[in-house]
C-alpha positions as CSV (number, residue, x, y, z in Angstrom):
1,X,-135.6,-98.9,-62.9
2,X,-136.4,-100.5,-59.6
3,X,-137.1,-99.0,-56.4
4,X,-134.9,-99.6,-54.1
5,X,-136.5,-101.1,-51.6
6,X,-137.9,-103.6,-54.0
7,X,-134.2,-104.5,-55.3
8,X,-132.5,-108.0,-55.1
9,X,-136.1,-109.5,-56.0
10,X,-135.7,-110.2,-59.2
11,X,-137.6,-107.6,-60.6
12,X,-135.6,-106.3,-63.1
13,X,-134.8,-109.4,-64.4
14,X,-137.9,-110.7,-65.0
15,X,-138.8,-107.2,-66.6
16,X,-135.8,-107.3,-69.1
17,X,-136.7,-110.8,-70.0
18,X,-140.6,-109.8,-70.7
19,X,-139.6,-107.5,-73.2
20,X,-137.1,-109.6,-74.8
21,X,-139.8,-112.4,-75.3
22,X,-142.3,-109.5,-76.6
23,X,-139.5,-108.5,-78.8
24,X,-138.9,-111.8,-80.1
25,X,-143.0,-112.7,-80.5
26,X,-142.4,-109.4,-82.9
27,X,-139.9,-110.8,-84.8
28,X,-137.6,-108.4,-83.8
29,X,-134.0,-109.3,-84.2
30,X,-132.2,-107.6,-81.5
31,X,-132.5,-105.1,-78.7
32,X,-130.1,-101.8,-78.3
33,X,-129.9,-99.8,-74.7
34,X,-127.5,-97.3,-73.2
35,X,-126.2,-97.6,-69.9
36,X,-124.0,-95.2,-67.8
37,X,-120.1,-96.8,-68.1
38,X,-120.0,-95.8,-64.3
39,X,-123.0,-97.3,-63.4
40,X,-121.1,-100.8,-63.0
41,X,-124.1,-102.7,-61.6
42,X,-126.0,-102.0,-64.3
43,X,-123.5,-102.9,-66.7
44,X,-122.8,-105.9,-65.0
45,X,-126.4,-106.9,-64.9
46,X,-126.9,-106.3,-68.6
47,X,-124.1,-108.5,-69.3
48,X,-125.2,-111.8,-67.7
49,X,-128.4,-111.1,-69.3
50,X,-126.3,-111.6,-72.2
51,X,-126.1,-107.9,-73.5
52,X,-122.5,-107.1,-75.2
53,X,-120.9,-103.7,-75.7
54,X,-121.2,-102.5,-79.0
55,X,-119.9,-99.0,-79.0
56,X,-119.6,-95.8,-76.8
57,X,-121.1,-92.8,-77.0
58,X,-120.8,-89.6,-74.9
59,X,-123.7,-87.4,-73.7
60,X,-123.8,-84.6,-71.1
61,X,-124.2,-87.1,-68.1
62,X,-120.9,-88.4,-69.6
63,X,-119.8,-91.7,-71.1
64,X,-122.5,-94.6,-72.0
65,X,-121.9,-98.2,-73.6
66,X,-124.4,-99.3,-76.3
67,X,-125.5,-102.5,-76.0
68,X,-127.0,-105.3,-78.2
69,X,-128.6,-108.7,-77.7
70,X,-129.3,-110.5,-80.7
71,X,-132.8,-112.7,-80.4
């Protein structure tokens, strides 16, 4: 998460792909995240960052997608 005044810097970006190379420099072969269905900028952020809907789940905050990138 950003602040927002700090938003529409590229922060987030650069954060998300950080941990991606980490996660590839591990050897892992993908990375999994939950993000709120009605959060739409999220999900739209996760998907040019080439994350793809996996599944649904439901918690008490209501519906989330599961997400996967494959390294």
């Amino acid at each position: 998460m950003v602040h927002p005044k700090h938003e529409g810097k590229g922060i987030a970006q650069y954060l998300v792909r950080y941990i991606e190379k980490l996660a590839k420099e591990r050897h892992h072969g993908a990375i999994r995240l939950d993000v709120f269905a009605n959060n739409l900028r999220a999900v739209s952020f996760y998907n040019k960052l080439g994350y793809e809907v996996t599944g649904k789940v439901i918690f008490r905050k209501g519906e989330f997608f599961c997400c996967e990138k494959l390294l």
